[in-house]
N, C-alpha and C positions, 0 to 999 in steps of 0.2 A: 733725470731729465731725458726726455726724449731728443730725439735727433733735432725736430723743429724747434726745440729751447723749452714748447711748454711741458709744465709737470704733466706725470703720467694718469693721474686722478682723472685731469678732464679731456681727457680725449676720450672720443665715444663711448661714454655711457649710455647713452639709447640704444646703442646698439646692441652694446654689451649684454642690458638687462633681457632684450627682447631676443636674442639667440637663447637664453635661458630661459624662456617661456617654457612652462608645461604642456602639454597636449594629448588630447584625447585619440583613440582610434576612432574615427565616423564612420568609418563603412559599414552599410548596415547591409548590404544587396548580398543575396546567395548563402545565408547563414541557417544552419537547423534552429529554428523555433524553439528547441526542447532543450536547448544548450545555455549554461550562462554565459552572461555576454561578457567574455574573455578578453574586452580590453583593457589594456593594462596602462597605467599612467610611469612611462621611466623616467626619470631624474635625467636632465639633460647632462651633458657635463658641467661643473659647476667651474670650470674656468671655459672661457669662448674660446673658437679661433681665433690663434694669435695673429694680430695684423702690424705687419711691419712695415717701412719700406726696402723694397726687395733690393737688392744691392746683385745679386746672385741667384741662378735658378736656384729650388727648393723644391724637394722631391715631399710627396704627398702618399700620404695611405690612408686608403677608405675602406671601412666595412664594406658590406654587403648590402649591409641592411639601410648604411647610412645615404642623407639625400644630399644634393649637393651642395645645397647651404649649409650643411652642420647641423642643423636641427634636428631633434628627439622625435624619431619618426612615432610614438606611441606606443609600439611594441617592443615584449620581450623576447631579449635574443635568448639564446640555448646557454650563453655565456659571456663573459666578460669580452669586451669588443676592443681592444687594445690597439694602437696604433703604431707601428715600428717602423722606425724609419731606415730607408735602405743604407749601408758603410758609404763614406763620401771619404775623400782625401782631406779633407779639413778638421771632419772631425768625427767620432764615436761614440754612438750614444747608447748607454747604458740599457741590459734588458729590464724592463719593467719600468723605464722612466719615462717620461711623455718627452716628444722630440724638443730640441731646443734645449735641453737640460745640458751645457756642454762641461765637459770635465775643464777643459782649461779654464774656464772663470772661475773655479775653486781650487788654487793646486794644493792649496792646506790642508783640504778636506781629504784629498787622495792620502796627503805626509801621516793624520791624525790617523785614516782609518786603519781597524783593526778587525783580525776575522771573527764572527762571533758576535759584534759588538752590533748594538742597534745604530743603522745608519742617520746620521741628523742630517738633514736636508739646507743646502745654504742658497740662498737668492739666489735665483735663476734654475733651481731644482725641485721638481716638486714630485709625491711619491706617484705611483700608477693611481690612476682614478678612470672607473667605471662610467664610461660616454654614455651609455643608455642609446648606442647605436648613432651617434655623432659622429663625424670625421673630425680628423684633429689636422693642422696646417704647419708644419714645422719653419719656424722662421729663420730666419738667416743667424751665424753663429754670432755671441756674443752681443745679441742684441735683444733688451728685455723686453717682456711682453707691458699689451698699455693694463693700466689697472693698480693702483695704491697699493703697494704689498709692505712697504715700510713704514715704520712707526713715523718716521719723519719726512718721508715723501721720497727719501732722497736714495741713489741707488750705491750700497754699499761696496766700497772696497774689497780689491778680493783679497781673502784670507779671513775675512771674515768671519764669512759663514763654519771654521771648525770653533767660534767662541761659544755658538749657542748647542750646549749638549740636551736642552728641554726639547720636546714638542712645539709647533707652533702653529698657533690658532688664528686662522681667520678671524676677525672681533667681528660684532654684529654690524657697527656703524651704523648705516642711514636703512638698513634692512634690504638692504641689493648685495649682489657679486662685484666683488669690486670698491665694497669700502671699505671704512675699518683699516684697523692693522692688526698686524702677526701680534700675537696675544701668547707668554712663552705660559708652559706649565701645562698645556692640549684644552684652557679652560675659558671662554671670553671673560673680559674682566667687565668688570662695575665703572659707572662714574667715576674717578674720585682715585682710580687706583686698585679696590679691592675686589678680590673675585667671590663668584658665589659658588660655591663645590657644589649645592643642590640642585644648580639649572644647567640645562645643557641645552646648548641653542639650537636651530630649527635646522634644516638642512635650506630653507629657504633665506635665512639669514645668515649664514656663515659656511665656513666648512672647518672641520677637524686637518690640520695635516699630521701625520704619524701613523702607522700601523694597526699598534694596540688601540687608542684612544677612537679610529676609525670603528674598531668591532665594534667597542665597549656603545660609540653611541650609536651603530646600528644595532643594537640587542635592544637598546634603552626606545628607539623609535620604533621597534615592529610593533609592537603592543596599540601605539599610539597615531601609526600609520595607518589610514582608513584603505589606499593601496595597496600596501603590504597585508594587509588581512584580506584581502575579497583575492589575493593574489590567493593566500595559502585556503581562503574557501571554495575558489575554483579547483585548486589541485585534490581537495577530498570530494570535491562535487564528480570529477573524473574517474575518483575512485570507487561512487555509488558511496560514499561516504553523507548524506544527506542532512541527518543530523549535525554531522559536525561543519559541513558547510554552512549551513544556518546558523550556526552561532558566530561565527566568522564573519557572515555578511550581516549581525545585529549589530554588531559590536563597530562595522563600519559605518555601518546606518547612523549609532547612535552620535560618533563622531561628525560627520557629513550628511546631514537628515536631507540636503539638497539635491542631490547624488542621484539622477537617475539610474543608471547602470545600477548600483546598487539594493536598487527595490529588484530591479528587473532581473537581478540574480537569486534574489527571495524568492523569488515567486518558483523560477527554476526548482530550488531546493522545496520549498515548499511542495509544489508538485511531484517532487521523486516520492517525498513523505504524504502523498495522497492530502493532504491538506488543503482541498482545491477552494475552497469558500476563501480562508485567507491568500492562497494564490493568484486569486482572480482582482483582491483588493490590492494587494503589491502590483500586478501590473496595472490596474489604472492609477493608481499614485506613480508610476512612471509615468505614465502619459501624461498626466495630470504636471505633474514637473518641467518636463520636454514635450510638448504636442506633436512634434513631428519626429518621435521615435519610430522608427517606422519595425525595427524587431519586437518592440513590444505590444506594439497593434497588432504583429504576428502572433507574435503571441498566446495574447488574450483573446486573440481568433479563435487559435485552436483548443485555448482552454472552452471556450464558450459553446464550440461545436463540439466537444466531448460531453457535454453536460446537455445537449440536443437543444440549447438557442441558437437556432441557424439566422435569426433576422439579424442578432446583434452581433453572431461570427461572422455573417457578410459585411458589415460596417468596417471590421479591423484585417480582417484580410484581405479585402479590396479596398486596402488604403487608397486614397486621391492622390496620383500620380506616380503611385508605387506600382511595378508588376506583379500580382499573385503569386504565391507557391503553387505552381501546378498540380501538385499531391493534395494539399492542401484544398484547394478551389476543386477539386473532384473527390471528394470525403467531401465537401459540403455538399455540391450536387447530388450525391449518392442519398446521403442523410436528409435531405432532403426531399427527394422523389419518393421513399420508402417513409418517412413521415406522410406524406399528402396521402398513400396508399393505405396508412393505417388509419387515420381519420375518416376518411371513404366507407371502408369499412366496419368499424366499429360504429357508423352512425346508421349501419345499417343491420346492425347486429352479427354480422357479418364475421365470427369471431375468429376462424380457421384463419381463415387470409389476416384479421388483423395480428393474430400470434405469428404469423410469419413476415408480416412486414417488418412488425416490432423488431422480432429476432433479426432483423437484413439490417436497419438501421443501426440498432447497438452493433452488430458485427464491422458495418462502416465507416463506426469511429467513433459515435456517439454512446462509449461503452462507461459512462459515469453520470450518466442520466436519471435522475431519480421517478421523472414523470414516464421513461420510458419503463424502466424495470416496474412500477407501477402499472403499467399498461399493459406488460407479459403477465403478471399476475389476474390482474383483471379476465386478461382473454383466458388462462386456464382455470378460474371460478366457470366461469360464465361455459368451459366445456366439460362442469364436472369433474376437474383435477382438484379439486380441492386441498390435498397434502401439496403438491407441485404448487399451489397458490400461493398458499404458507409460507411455502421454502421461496418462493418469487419476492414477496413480499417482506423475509427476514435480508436478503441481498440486497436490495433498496441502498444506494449509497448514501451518506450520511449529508447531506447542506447545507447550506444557512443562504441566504440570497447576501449582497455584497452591501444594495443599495434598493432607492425605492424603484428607481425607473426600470430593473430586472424584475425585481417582487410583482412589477404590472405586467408583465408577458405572461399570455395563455397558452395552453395547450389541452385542446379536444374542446377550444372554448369555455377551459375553465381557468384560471390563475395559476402559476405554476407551483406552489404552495401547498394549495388546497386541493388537488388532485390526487397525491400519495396519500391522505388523509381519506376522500371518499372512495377511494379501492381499499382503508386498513378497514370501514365500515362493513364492507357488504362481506367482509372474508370474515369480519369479528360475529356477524348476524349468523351467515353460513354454520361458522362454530356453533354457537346456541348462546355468547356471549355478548347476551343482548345491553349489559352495562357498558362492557369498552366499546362496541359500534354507537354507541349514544355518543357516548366522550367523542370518537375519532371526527361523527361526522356533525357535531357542534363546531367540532376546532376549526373543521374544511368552514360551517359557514360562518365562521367569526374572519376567516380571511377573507373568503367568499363571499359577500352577504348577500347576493343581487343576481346570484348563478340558479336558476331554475333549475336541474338537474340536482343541484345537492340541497336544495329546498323541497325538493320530491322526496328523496331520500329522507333528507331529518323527520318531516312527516310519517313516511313510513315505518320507518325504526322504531319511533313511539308506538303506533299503532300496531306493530307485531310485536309490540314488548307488552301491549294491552291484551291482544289475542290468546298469547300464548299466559301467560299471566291467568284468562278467566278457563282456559282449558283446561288448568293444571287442574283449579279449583274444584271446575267439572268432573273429574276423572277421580280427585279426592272424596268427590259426592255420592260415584256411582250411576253418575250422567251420564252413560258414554256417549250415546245419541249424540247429545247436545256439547258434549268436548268435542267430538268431532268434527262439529258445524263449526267451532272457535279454530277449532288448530287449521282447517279450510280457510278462514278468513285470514288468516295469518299466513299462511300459501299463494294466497290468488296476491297482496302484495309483495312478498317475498318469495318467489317460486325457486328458492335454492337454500332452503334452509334447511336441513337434514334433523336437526330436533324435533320441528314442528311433521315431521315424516313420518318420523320414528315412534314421537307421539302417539299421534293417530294410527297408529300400526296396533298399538297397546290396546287401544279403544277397540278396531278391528275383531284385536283377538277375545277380549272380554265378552264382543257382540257375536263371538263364536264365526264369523267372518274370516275364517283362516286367509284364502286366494288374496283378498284386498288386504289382509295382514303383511302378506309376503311379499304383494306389489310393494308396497309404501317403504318395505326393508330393503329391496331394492332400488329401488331412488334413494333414499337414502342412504347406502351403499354405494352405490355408483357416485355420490356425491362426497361423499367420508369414507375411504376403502372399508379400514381399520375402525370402524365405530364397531364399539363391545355390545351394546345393547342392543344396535340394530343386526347383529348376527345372532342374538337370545333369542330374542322375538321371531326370528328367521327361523332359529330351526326348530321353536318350540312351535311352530306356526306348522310345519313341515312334517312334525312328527305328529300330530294333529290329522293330517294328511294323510298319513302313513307313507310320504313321501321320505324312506329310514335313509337312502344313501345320502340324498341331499342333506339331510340333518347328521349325520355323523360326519360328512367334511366339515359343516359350519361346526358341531364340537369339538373335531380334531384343533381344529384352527382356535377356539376358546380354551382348549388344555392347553396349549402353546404360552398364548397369550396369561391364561391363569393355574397356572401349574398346581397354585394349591388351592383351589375352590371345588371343593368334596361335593359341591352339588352339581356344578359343571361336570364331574368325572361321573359322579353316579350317572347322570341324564346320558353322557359318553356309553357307557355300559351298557345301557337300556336299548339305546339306539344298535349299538353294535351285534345284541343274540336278537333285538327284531327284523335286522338287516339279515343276519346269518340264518335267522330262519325262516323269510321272506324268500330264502334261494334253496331251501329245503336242507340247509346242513343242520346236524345232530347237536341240539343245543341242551341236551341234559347236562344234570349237575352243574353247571356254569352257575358260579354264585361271584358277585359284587366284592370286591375290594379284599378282604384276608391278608394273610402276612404269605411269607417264603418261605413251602414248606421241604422241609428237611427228608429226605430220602437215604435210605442204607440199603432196602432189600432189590432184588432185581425183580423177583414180581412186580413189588410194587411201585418202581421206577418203571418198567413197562406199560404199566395200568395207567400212569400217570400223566406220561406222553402220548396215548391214544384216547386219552380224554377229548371233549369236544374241545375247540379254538386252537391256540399257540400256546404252548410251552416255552417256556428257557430255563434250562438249567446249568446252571454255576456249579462246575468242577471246582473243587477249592481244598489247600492244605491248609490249616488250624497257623504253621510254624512260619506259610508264607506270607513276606511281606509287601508282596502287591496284593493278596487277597486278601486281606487283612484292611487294608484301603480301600478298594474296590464295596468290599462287602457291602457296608451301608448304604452304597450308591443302588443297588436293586432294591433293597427295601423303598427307598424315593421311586423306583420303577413302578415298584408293587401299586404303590398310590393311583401313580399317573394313570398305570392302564389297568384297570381292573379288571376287565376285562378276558388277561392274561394270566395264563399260570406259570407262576415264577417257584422253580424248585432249585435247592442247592444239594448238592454229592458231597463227603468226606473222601477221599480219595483212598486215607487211612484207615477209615473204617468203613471203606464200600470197594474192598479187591476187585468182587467180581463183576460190580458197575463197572470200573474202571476198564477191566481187561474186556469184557463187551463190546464198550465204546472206545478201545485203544487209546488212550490220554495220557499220555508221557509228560506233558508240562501243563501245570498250572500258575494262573488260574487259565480255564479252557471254559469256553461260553459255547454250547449248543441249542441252535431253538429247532421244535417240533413242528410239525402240524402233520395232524391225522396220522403219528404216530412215525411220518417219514423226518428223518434229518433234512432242512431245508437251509441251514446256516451254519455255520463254525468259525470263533473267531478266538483265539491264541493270543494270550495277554493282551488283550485291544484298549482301547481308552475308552474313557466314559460316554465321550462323544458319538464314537462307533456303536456302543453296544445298544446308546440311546435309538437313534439312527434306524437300526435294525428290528428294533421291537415295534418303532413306527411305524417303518414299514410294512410287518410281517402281520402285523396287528389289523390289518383293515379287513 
């Protein structure tokens, strides 16, 4: 009984219950955008402050963190928040016991304990319990807290409390703090008397008193605690740990599907994992739950402005009655200005400036833009970079739209969809890969259907897939004339296709047309650095000419490229004693391709190196084991450059070679010309020795 007679059950239960309310953190003002949102839900304490009538001052301790009513400020402390009460002449209280726990209302419990032995707790004692940042009120001594703690109402004699050596459970009761009774065994019981070892009650319906049984059922609740898991998903989200955070905040989600905070921490995670299509859907399912979340309108700001929708990033970062992220609200402006500058542009053809708008915008924030990096592409087709287009166009970041009201946003006045789709078009056309530019720029207008630009386009792509189709025909006829009037129509609507260039180059050359052979290979070069056929035609076009040095770079550059094509190297050769003798050097005896030949006499190794062009000869031992490796790699030389005379030395059986050219190690690589030593390289690698023939070769 309490002091005023009534049982301790019914004094303030409203109170009781609503000091035990849980609470969220709300502050949303001054937080990074990119961060999850780290509020955390703590477990208030699960007994109130004790209210008594004061008889006696009563000395108080408060956290730091705690407010002055007691209540669970929503955040987690660094640690357990413990409340000790200062020494009083009355009485001493225990470390680790919550105040009021007075030794003299159990002197049994003092006679019974022993060291070693697990402490049992008797009325009016109860073990340390984590406030979750609550202030605790120590009441005056010997006077119980209000709240049903006995099975009978009633408050027990002292000496009692050393009878009960079990644990003792709070029972669930009415499912508040404060009903029920002390349940012995650490387990609430059943109707009726009997317990059930397989359930263990909630933290919101009961509490465990005891030690052990306190662990055992926080092990049992982490799993099942949707708190407790977005807790440990924050702390690997810190850790750049992303994946595992996401499993963390599913597994909350899946408990708590209501849960704002916890989309809005997906999205987070999501985000680290580039995931941004379903990042962009977890924040509006926050918002969607909480309308006036005012971090996740952040957000989904800044995800929307990385993705360059500035209309719909302005909507969530200029929340209604929120202040802006000043970083934020200037990366919009920025991405913004440098959009309107490349639109300007590009509708003017205007391609330099639009490549560099492009490029300011993605720099300014909007670096996950799929219509922008589509649009850097565009602008370097359109100047001829055509490999650089390529490579634009395979960086493209991966998207899905969220919803329909995004899928309807344009950009350059096309859908934002359909846009990456008519730049994969003109670059597939460019190629000569007049099938996949059909597909891409179908797909653009099945999103599209109603956009005149990619209605221009699907037009055209059939009709250069007609041109180039009856050219071919032509050209298999022996029509050249009349392929050339085809692959021109296929030009004048696609003036960047390097096939239909190259083409007609063929025709050029056929119609004995060398100079317009050579133009058409260059557009078509300038547009395809690296096209193989438009350098054939180039420098057969050239040698044609008798223009021999041009055509022997474009050869050099095809042995590269075709190291074993015996006809590329003969044509190499040809070009090489027409060039050398075009400058009046001594091109007798120069014959095409051969093997490495073998040398012993010094005659005839001198004869050999003032031969006309470049020599190399390979010093080699039979017993060495680098030349022995090596060896075969100049017969592969012999091939590439025929042009050259490749000789090997015994060392063994060529003394007076050897003491001649003074060659103490092998293998030793000497090359010629005009009979001077112009290179020496001393066990080199293959790469080098390559390297040098190249060179010495032109």
């Amino acid at each position: 009984m309490s002091h005023s007679g009534k049982p301790i059950s019914e004094l303030g239960l409203e109170e009781l219950t609503d000091r035990l309310r849980l609470s969220f953190d709300e502050e949303d003002s001054g937080v990074n955008v990119n961060k999850p949102d780290f509020r955390e839900l703590d477990l208030g304490s699960p007994v109130s402050p004790l209210r008594t009538r004061q008889t006696r001052p009563t000395t108080t301790t408060t956290s730091s963190s705690s407010s002055s009513s007691g209540s669970g400020s929503g955040r987690t402390s660094g640690g357990p928040n413990l409340s000790i009460p200062k020494k009083s002449d009355s009485h001493k209280s225990h470390s680790g016991e919550l105040p009021g726990c007075s030794v003299e209302s159990s002197p049994s419990a003092i006679r019974n304990f022993k060291p070693g032995h697990t402490r049992s707790y008797s009325v009016g004692t109860l073990p340390p319990i984590h406030s979750g940042g609550g202030s605790v009120n120590s009441p005056s001594v010997n006077v119980l807290p209000n709240g049903n703690i006995c099975p009978s109402g009633r408050i027990l004699k002292t000496g009692m409390g050393s009878r009960f050596s079990k644990t003792d459970v709070l029972g669930t009761g009415m499912g508040n703090y404060g009903h029920g009774s002390i349940m012995r065994g650490g387990l609430a019981s059943k109707p009726g008397g009997t317990q059930d070892s397989g359930h263990l009650p909630n933290f919101s319906k009961g509490l465990i008193v005891g030690g052990e049984s306190v662990k055992k059922m926080g092990m049992h609740l982490s799993s099942n605690d949707p708190e407790e898991l977005k807790r440990k998903g924050n702390e690997n989200y810190k850790k750049g740990h992303f994946a595992e955070a996401l499993g963390f905040y599913d597994k909350a989600i899946a408990i708590s599907p209501g849960n704002a905070a916890y989309h809005f921490n997906r999205a987070a995670a999501l985000m680290g994992l580039r995931h941004l299509s379903e990042a962009l859907r977890e924040c509006e399912e926050a918002i969607r739950l909480d309308p006036g979340y005012v971090r996740a309108h952040h957000r989904l700001g800044s995800l929307l402005l990385s993705l360059g929708q500035v209309e719909n990033a302005r909507k969530h970062l200029c929340f209604p009655g929120h202040q802006p992220d000043p970083i934020e609200l200037q990366k919009l402006q920025a991405v913004e200005k440098h959009l309107s500058k490349c639109a300007d542009a590009r509708r003017v053809g205007d391609w330099r400036s639009a490549l560099r708008e492009v490029d300011a915008a993605i720099a300014s924030g909007a670096d996950m833009s799929p219509q922008l990096f589509a649009c850097r592409a565009e602008a370097l087709l359109k100047l001829n970079q055509l490999d650089d287009a390529v490579l634009a166009l395979s960086n493209i970041p991966k998207f899905e739209q969220s919803n329909i009201s995004q899928s309807q946003l344009k950009n350059f006045g096309m859908l934002f969809e359909a846009y990456p789709f008519y730049v994969r078009a003109q670059i597939e056309l460019a190629k000569g890969r007049s099938d996949n530019a059909l597909t891409a720029i179908e797909k653009a207008g099945q999103i599209d259907p109603l956009n005149i630009e990619i209605s221009v386009m699907l037009n055209n792509v059939k009709l250069v897939g007609r041109a180039r189709a009856r050219g071919n025909d032509l050209f298999k006829s022996e029509r050249f004339t009349e392929a050339c009037s085809a692959y021109a129509e296929g030009l004048r609507l696609d003036p960047l296709n390097s096939i239909l260039y190259c083409n007609r180059a063929a025709c050029w050359f056929k119609l004995g047309q060398w100079e317009r052979s050579v133009d058409d290979c260059n557009v078509a070069l300038r547009i395809q650095p690296n096209y193989i056929k438009a350098l054939l035609r180039r420098a057969a076009s050239n040698s044609k000419l008798e223009r021999w040095a041009e055509a022997v770079r474009d050869y050099e550059v095809l042995r590269r490229e075709l190291p074993d094509d015996n006809e590329v190297a003969e044509s190499l050769f040809h070009a090489q004693v027409a060039l050398k003798k075009s400058r009046g050097e001594d091109v007798y005896n120069m014959k095409f391709g051969g093997e490495v030949e073998s040398i012993s006499d010094l005659e005839q190794f001198r004869a050999a190196i003032s031969s006309p062009g470049v020599s190399v000869v390979h010093f080699k031992a039979a017993s060495n084991l680098q030349c022995q490796q090596i060896s075969p790699f100049l017969d592969t030389l012999c091939a590439r450059y025929p042009s050259v005379n490749f000789l090997k030395v015994d060392v063994d059986e060529s003394p007076a070679i050897v003491h001649t050219e003074n060659v103490r190690i092998v293998p030793t690589f000497k090359i010629y010309k005009k009979g001077s030593r112009v290179k020496e390289m001393v066990c080199p690698s293959s790469e080098l020795v390559e390297s040098s023939v190249r060179h010495y070769s032109v």
